[in-house]
GUMI-52070 format. One line per field, with one value per residue: residue number from 1; residue in three letters; y, z, x of N, C-alpha, C in turn. Coordinates in Angstrom, 1 decimal. Layout:
BEGIN
k = NUM,...;
r = ALA,...;
n.v = Y,...;
n.w = Z,...;
n.u = X,...;
ca.v = Y,...;
ca.w = Z,...;
ca.u = X,...;
c.v = Y,...;
c.w = Z,...;
c.u = X,...;
***
This chain:
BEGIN
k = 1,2,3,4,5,6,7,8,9,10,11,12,13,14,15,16,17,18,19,20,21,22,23,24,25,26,27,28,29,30,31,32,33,34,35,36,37,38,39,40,41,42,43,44,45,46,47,48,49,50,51,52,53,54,55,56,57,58,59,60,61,62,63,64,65,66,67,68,69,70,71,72,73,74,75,76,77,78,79,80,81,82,83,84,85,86,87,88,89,90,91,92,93,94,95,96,97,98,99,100,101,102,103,104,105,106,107,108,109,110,111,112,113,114,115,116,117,118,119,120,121,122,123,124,125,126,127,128,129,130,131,132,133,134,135,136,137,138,139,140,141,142,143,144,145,146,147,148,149,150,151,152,153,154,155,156,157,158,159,160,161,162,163,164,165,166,167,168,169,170,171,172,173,174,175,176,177,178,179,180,181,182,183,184,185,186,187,188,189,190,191,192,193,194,195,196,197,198,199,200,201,202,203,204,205,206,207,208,209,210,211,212,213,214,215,216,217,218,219,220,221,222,223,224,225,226,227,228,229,230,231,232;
r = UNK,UNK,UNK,UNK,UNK,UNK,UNK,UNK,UNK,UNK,UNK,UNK,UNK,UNK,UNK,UNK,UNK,UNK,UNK,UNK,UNK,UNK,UNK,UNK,UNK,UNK,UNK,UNK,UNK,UNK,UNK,UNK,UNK,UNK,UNK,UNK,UNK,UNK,UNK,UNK,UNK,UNK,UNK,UNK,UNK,UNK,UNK,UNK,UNK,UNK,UNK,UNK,UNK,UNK,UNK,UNK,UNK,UNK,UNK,UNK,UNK,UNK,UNK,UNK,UNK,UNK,UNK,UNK,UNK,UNK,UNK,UNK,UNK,UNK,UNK,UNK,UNK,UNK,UNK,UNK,UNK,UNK,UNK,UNK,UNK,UNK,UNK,UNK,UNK,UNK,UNK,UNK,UNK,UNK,UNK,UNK,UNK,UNK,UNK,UNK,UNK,UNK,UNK,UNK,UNK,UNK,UNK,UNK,UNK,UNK,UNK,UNK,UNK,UNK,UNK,UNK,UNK,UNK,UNK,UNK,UNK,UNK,UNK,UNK,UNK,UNK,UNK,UNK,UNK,UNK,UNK,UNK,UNK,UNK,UNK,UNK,UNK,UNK,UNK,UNK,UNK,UNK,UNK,UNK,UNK,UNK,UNK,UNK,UNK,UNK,UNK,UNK,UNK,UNK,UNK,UNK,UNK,UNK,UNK,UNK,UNK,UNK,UNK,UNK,UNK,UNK,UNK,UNK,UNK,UNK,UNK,UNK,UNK,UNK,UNK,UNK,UNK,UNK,UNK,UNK,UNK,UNK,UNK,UNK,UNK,UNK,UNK,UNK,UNK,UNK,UNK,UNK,UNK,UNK,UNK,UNK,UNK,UNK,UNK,UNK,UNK,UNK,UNK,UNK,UNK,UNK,UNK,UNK,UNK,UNK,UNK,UNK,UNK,UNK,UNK,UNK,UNK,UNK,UNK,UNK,UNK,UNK,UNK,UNK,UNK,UNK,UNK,UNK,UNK,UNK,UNK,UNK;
n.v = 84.8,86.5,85.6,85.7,88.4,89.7,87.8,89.0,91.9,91.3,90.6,93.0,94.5,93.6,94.5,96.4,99.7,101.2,103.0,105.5,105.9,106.7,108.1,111.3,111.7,113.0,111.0,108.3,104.5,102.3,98.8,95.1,92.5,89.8,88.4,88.5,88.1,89.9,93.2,96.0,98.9,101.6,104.4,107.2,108.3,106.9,104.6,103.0,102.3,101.0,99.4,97.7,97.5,94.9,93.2,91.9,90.7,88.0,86.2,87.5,86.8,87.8,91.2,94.5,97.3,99.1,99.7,100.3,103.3,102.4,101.1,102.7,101.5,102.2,102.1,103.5,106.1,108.6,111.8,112.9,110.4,108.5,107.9,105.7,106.3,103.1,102.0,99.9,96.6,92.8,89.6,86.9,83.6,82.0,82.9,85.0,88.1,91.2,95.1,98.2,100.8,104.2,106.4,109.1,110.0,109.5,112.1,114.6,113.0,110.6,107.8,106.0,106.9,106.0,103.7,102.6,102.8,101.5,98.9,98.8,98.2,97.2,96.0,95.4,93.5,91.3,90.7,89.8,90.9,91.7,95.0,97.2,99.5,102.5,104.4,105.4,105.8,107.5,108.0,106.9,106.8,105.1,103.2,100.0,99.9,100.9,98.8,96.7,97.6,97.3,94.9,93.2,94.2,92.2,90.4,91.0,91.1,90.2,88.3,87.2,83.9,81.4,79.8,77.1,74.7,76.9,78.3,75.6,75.4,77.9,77.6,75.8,76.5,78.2,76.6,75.5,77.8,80.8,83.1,84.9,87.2,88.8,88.9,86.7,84.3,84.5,84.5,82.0,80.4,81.2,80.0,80.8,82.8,86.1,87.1,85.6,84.5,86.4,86.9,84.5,84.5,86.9,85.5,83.8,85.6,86.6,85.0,84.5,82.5,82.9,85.2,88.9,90.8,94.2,96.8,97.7,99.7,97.7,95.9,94.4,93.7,93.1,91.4,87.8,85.3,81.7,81.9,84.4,86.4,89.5,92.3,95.4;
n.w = 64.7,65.4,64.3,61.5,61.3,61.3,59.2,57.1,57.4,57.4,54.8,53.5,54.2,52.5,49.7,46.7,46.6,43.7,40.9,40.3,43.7,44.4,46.0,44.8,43.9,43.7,43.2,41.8,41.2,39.7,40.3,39.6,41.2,42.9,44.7,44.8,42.3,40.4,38.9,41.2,42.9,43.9,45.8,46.4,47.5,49.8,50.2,48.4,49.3,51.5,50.2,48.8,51.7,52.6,49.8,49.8,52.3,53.8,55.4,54.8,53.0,51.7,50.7,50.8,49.6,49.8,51.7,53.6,55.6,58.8,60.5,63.6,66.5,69.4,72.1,73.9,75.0,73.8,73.1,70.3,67.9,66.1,63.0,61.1,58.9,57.4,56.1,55.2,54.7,55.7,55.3,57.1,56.6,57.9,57.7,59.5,60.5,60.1,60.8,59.0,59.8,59.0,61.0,60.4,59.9,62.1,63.1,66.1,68.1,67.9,68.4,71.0,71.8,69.9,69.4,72.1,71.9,69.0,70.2,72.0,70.2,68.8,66.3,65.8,67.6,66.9,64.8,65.5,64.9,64.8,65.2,63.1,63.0,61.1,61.0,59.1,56.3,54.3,53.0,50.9,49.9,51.8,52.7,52.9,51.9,49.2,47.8,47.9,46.3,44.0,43.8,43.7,40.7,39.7,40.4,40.6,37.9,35.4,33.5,34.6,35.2,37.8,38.0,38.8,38.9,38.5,40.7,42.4,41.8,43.0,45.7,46.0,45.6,47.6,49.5,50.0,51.0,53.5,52.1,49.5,46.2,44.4,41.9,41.8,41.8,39.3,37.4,38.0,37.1,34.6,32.4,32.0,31.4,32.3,33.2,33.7,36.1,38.0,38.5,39.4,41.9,43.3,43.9,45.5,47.4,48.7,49.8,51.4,51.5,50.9,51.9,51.9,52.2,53.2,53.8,52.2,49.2,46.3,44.2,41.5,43.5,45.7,48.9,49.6,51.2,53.0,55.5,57.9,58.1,57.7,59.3,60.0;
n.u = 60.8,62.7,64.9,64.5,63.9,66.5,68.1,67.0,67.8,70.8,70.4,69.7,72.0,74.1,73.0,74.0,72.6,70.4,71.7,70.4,70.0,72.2,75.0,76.9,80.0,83.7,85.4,85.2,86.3,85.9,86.5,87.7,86.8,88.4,87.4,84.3,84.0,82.8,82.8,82.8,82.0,84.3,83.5,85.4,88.3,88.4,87.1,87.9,90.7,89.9,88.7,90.9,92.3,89.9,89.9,92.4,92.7,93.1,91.1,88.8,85.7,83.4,82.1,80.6,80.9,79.0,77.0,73.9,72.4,73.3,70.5,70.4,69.0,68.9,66.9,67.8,66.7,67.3,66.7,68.1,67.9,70.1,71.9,74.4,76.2,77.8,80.9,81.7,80.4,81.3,82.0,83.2,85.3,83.7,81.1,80.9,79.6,80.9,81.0,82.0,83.1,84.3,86.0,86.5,83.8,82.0,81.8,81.0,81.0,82.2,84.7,84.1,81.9,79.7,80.4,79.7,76.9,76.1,76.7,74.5,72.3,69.2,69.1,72.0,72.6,71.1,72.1,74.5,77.0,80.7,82.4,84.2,87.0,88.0,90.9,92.6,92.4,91.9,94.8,96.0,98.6,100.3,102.8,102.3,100.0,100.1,101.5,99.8,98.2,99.8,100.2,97.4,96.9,97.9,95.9,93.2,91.9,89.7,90.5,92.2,94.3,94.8,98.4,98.8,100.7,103.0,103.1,103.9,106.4,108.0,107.0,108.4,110.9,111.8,111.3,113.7,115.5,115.8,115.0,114.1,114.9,112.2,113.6,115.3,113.5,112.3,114.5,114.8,112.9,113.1,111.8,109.2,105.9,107.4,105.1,103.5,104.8,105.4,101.7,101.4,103.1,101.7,99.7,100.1,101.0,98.8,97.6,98.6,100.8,103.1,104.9,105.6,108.2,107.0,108.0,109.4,109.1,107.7,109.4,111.2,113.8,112.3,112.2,110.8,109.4,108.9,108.2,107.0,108.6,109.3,108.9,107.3;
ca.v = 86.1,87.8,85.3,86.0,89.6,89.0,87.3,89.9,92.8,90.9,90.5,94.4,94.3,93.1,94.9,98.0,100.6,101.3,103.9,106.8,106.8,106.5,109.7,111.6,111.4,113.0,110.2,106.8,103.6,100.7,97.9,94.0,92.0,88.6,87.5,88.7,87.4,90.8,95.0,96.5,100.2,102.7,105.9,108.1,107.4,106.1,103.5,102.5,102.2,99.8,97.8,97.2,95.5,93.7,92.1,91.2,89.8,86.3,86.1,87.7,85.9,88.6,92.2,95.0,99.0,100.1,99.3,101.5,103.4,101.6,101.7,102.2,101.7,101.6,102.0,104.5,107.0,110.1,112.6,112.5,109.5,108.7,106.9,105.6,105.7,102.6,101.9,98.7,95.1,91.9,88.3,86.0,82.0,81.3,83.5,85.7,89.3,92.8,96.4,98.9,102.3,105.3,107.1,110.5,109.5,109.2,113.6,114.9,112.4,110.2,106.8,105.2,107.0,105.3,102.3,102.4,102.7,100.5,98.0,98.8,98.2,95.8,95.1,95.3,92.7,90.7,90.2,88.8,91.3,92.5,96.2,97.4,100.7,102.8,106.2,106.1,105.5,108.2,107.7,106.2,106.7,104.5,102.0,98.8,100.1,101.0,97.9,96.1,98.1,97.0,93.5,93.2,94.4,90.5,89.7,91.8,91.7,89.3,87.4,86.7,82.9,81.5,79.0,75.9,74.4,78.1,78.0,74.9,75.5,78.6,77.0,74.1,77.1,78.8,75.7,75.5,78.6,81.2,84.4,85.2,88.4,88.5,88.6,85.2,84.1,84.9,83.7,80.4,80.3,81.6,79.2,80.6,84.2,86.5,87.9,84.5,83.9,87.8,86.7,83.4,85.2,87.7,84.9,83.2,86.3,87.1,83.6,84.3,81.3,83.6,86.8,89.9,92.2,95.2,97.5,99.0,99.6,96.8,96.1,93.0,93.4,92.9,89.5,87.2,84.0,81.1,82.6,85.6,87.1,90.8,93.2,97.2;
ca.w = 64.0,65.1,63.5,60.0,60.9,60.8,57.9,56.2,57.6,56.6,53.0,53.4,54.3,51.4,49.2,46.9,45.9,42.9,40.7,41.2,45.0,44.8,46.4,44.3,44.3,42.6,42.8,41.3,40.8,39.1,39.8,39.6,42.8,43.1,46.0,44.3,40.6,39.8,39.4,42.6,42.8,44.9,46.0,47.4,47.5,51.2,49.8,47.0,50.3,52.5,49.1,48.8,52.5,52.3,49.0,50.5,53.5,53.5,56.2,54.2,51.9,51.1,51.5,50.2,50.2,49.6,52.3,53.9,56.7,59.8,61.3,64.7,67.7,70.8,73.2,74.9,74.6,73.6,72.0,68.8,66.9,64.9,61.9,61.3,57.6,57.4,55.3,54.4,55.5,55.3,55.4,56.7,55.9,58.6,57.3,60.5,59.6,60.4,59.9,59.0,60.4,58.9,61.9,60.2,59.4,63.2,63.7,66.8,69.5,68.0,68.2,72.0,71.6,68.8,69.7,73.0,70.7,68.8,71.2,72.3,69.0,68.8,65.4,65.9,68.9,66.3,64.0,65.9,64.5,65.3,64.8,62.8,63.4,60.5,61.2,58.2,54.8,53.4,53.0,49.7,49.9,52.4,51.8,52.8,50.7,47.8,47.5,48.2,44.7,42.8,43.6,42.7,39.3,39.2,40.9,40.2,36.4,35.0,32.9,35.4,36.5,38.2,37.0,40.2,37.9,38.6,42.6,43.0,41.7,43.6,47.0,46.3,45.7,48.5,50.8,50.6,51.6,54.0,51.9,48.0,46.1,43.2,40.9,41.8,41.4,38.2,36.8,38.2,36.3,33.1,31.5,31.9,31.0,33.8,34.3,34.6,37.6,38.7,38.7,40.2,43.5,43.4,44.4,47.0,48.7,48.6,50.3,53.1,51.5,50.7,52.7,50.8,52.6,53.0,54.6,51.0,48.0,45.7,43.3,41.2,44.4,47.0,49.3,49.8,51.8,53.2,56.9,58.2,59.0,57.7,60.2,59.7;
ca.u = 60.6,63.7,65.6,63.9,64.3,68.2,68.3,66.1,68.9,71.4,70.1,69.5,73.7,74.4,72.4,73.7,71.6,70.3,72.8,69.9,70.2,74.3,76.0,77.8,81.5,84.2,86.4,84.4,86.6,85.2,87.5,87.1,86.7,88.5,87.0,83.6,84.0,82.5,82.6,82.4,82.3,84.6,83.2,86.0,89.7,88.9,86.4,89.1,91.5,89.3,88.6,92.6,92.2,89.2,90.3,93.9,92.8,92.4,90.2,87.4,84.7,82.9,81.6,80.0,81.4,77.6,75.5,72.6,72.9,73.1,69.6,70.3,67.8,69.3,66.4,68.2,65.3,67.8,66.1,69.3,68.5,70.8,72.2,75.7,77.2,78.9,81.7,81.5,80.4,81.9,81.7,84.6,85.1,82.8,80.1,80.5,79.6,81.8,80.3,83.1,83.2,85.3,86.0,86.0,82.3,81.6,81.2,81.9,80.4,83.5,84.5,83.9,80.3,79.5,80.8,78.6,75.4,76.1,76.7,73.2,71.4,68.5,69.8,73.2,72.7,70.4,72.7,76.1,78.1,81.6,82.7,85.6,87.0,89.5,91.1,93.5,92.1,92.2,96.5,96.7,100.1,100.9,103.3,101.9,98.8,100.9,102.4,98.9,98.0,100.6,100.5,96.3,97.2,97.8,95.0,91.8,91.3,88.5,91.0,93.7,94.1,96.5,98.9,99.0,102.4,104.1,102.6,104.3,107.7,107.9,107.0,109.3,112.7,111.4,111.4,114.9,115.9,115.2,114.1,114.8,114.2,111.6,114.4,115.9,112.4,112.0,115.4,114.8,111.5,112.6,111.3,107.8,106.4,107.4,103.8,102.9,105.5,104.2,100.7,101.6,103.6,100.4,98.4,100.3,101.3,97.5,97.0,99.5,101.5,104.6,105.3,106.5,108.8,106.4,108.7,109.8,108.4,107.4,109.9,111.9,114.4,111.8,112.4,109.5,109.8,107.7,107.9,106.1,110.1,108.9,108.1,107.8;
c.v = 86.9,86.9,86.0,87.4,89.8,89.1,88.5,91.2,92.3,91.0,91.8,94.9,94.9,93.6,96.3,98.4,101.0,102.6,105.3,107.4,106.5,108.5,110.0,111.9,112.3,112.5,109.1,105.8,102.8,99.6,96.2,93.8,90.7,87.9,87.6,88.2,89.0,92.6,95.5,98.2,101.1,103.9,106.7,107.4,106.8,104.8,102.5,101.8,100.9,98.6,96.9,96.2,94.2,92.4,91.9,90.2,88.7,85.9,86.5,87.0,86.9,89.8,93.1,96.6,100.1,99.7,100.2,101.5,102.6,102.1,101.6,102.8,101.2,101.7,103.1,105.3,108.3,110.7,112.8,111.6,109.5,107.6,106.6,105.3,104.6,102.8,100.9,97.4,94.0,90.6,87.5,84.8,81.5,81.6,84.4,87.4,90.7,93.9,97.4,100.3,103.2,106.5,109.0,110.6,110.0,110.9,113.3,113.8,110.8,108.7,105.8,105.6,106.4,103.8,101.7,102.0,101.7,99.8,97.7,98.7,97.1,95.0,94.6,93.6,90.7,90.0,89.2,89.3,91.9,93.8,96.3,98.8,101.2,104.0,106.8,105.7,106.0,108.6,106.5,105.7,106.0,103.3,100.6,98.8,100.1,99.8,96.8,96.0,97.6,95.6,92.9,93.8,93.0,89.6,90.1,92.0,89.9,87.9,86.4,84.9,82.4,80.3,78.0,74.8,75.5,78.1,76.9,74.9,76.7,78.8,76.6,75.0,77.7,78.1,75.3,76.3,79.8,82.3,84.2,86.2,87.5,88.3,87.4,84.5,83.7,84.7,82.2,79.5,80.9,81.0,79.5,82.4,85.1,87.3,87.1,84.4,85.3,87.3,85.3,83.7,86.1,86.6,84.4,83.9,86.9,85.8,83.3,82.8,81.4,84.7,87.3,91.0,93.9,96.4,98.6,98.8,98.3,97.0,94.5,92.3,92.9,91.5,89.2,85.7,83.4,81.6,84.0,86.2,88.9,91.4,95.1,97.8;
c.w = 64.0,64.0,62.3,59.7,60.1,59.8,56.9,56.3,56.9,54.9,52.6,53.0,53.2,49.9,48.3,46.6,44.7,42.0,41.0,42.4,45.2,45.1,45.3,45.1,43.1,42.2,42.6,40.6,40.6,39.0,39.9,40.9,42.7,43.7,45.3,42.5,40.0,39.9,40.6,42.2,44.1,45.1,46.6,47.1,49.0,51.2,49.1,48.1,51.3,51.7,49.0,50.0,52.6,51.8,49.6,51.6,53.5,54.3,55.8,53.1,51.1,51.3,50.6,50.5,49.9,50.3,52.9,54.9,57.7,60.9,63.0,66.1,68.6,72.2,74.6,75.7,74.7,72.6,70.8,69.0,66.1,63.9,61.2,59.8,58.2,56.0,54.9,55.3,55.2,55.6,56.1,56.5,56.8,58.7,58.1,59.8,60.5,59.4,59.6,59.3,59.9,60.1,61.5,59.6,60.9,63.7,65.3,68.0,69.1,68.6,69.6,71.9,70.9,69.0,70.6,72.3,69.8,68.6,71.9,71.4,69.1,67.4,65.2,66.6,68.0,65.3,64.4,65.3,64.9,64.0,64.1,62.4,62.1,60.6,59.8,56.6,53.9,53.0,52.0,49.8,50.6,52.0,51.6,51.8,49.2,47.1,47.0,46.3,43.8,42.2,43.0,41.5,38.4,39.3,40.4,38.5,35.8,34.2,33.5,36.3,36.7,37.9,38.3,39.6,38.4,40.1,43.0,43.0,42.5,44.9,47.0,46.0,46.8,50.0,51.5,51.3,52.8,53.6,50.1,47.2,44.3,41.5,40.3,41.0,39.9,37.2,37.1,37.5,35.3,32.0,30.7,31.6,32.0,34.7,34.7,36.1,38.3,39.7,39.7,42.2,43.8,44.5,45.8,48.4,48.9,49.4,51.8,52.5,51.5,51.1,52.0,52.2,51.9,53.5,53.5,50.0,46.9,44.5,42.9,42.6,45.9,47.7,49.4,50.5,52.1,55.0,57.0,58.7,58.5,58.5,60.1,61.3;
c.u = 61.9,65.0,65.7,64.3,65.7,68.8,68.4,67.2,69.9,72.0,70.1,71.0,74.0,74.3,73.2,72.8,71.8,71.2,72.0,70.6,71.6,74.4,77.1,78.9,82.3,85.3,85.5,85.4,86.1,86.8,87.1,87.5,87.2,87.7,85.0,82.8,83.3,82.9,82.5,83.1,83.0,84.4,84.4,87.2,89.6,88.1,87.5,90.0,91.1,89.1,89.9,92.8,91.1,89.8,91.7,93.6,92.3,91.1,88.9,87.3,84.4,82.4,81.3,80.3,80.2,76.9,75.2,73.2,72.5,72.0,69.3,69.4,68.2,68.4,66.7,67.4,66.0,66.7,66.9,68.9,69.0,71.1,73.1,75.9,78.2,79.7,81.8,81.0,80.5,81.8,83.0,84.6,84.3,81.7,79.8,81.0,80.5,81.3,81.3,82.5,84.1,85.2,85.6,84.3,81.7,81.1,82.3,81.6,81.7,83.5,84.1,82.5,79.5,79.3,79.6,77.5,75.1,75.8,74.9,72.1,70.6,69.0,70.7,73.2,71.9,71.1,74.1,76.9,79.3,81.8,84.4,85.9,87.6,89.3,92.2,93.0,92.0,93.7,96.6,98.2,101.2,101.7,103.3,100.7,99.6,101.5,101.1,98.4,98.3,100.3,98.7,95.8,96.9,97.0,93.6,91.4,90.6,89.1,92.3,93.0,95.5,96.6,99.8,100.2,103.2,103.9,104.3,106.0,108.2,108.3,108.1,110.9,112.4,111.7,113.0,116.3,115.2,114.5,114.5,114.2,113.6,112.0,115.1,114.9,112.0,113.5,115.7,113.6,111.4,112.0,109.4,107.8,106.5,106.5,102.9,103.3,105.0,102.9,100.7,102.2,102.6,99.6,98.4,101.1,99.6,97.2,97.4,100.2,103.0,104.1,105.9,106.9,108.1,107.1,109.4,109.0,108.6,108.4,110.5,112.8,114.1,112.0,110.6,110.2,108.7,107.0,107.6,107.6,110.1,108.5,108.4,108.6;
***
């Protein structure tokens, strides 16, 4: 039975709500989801912000920036029960799930309290979930974010596919050196159109297959290589 419960949470997870019970916002992005094949909506510029790592991170499958509040019963027997807005929850390639937390969400009892609680949830404990904390998300402007932006321009639109001929030629000038900026890139590949070879470095720096020097802002000049040799 608790398995089934589980499940049944889970499936809850996963779940948005209907557009009725949606929280007004006065920021609302609708953008597409690679990793999702569909629409997914962002409430808030700090929603919009967690969507940018989600979708980047290779390590997630899949996840959801509208799930219920998190009903938690920790047995404790405090008189405050309470109920934890999450921020999102996510899938990774091994189907193991993570609940996201916006710290400025948490009030005043703040992020180790929280944590505790949790930790002590029958559902929480039910599920096999790890926690994932964020204190900056609302910092659009950041510049590994910013860059993140730019580069699922090439990635997130319903008609974008990628072009595994432009991939491979890419790799294979890549292999013989140790860095090259996206300008080289793209005059060694004139041959093709250059939002093909774009969309083509989109994917396989989205793949972790080519590293992009995040350290400045995204531009023709930026290096990319096959080694992780970037660091801020």
């Amino acid at each position: 039975m608790k398995a089934l419960a589980a499940v049944a949470l889970r499936e809850k997870l996963f779940k948005a709500p209907p557009p009725a019970r949606r929280q007004p916002y006065t920021t609302v992005r609708p953008v597409y989801s690679r990793k999702m094949r569909r629409r997914v909506y962002a409430f808030g510029d700090s929603r919009f912000a967690l969507w940018l790592e989600l979708e980047f991170d290779p390590t997630v499958a899949s996840f959801n920036l509208e799930p219920p509040v998190f009903p938690l019963v920790d047995g404790a027997g405090e008189d405050d029960p309470i109920s934890i807005p999450m921020a999102a929850v996510s899938l990774d390639n091994a189907d193991h799930l993570t609940l996201h937390f916006e710290e400025s969400d948490l009030g005043s009892k703040g992020r180790p309290a929280i944590a505790e609680r949790i930790s002590r949830s029958q559902d929480w404990r039910a599920l096999g979930a790890s926690i994932a904390f964020w204190k900056d998300l609302a910092d659009l402007g950041r510049l590994d974010r910013a860059n993140k932006h730019a580069l699922l321009r090439y990635l997130c639109a319903p008609q974008v596919v990628a072009n595994a001929e432009i991939e491979k030629l890419i790799l294979r000038e890549l292999g013989t050196v140790r860095k090259l900026c996206i300008w080289d890139i793209l005059q060694k590949l004139d041959a093709f159109d250059a939002e093909y070879v774009k969309t083509a470095l989109a994917h396989l720096i989205s793949d972790k297959k080519v590293f992009l020097d995040m350290t400045r802002r995204l531009d023709v000049l930026s290096e990319i290589s096959r080694q992780d040799i970037f660091h801020a």
